[in-house]
C-alpha positions in Angstrom: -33.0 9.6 62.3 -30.4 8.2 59.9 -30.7 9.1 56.2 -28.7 7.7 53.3 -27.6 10.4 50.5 -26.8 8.9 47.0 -25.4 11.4 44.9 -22.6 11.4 43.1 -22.1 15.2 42.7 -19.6 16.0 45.7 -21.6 20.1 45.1 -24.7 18.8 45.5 -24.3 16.1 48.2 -22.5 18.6 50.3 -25.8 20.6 50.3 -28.0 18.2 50.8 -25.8 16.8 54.0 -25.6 20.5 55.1 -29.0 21.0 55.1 -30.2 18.1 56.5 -27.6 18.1 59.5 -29.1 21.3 60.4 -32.1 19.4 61.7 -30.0 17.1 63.6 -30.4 14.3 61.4 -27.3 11.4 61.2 -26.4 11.1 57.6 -24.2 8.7 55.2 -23.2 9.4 51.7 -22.6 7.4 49.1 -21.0 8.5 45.6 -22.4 6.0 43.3 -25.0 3.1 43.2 -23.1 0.5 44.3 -21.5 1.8 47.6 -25.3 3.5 48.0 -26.7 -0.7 48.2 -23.9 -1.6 50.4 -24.7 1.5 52.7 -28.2 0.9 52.8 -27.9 -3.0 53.7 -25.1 -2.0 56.6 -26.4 1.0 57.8 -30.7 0.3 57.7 -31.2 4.0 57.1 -34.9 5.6 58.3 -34.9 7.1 54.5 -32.9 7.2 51.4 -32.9 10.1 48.9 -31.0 9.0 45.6 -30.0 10.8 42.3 -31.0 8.8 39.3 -28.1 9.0 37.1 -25.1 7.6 39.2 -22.2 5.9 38.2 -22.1 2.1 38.6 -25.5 1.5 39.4 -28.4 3.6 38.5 -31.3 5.3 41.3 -33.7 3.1 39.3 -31.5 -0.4 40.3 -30.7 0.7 43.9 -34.3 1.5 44.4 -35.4 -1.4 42.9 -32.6 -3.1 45.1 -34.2 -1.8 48.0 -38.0 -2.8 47.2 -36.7 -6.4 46.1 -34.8 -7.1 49.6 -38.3 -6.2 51.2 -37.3 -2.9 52.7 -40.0 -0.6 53.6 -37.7 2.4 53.6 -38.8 6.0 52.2 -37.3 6.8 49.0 -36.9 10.1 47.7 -35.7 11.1 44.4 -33.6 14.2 43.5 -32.8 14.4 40.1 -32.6 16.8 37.1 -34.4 14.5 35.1 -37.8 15.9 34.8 -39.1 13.7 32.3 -42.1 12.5 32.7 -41.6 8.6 31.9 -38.2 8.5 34.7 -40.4 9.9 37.2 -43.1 7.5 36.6 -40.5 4.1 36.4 -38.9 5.5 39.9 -42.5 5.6 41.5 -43.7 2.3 39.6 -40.5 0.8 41.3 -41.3 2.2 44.8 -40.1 5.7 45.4 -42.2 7.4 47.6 -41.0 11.1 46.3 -39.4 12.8 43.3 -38.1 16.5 43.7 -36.5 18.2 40.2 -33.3 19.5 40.5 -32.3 22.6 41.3 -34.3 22.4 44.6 -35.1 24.9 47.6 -33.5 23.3 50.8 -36.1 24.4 53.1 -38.5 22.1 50.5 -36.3 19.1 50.6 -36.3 19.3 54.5 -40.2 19.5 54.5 -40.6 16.6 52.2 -38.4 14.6 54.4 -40.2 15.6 57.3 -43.3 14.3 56.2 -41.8 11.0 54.5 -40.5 9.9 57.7 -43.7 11.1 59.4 -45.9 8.8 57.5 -43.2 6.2 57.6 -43.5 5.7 61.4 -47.7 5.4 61.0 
């Protein structure tokens, strides 16, 4: 499974790619929002998980790039913006996930898990 990381803190992407190469999974970073829509439109990730304060180009507009070119591709959103109106524009433009930052590892791999689970239903 091929997932797209968009974060543009080298700490926490790092962690995140450690993490998630532990289960095997092929993974592609990208440091701010705009390399993050060229990824996604070369590299047709199975999911995306996306900051939503990037340089560039915001999590909001790359996941609101991603719903408008049609792509049925899970979204989930890491951020330390825990307030309740961003959480609610990144679900009302089609993420399917939001975890707050700082995160345990072991839940980010679970939610990923099941995203992708319930991606191939």
């Amino acid at each position: 499974m091929k997932i797209l990381i968009a974060e543009d803190d080298a700490i926490m992407r790092t962690l995140i790619e450690h993490q998630l190469k532990k289960y095997n999974f092929s993974v592609y970073i990208a440091s701010d929002g705009n390399e993050a829509m060229s990824v996604v439109d070369d590299f047709n990730p199975d999911l995306v998980i996306t900051d939503i304060v990037m340089p560039l180009t915001s999590g909001l507009e790359f996941i609101g790039h991603i719903r408008s070119g049609g792509l049925k591709i899970p979204v989930l959103v890491l951020s330390a913006m825990n307030q309740e109106n961003i959480v609610m524009e990144a679900l009302a433009l089609g993420a399917d996930d939001f975890i707050t930052k700082p995160f345990n590892p072991a839940k980010l791999t679970m939610r990923v898990k099941k995203l992708l689970e319930h991606s191939k239903a």
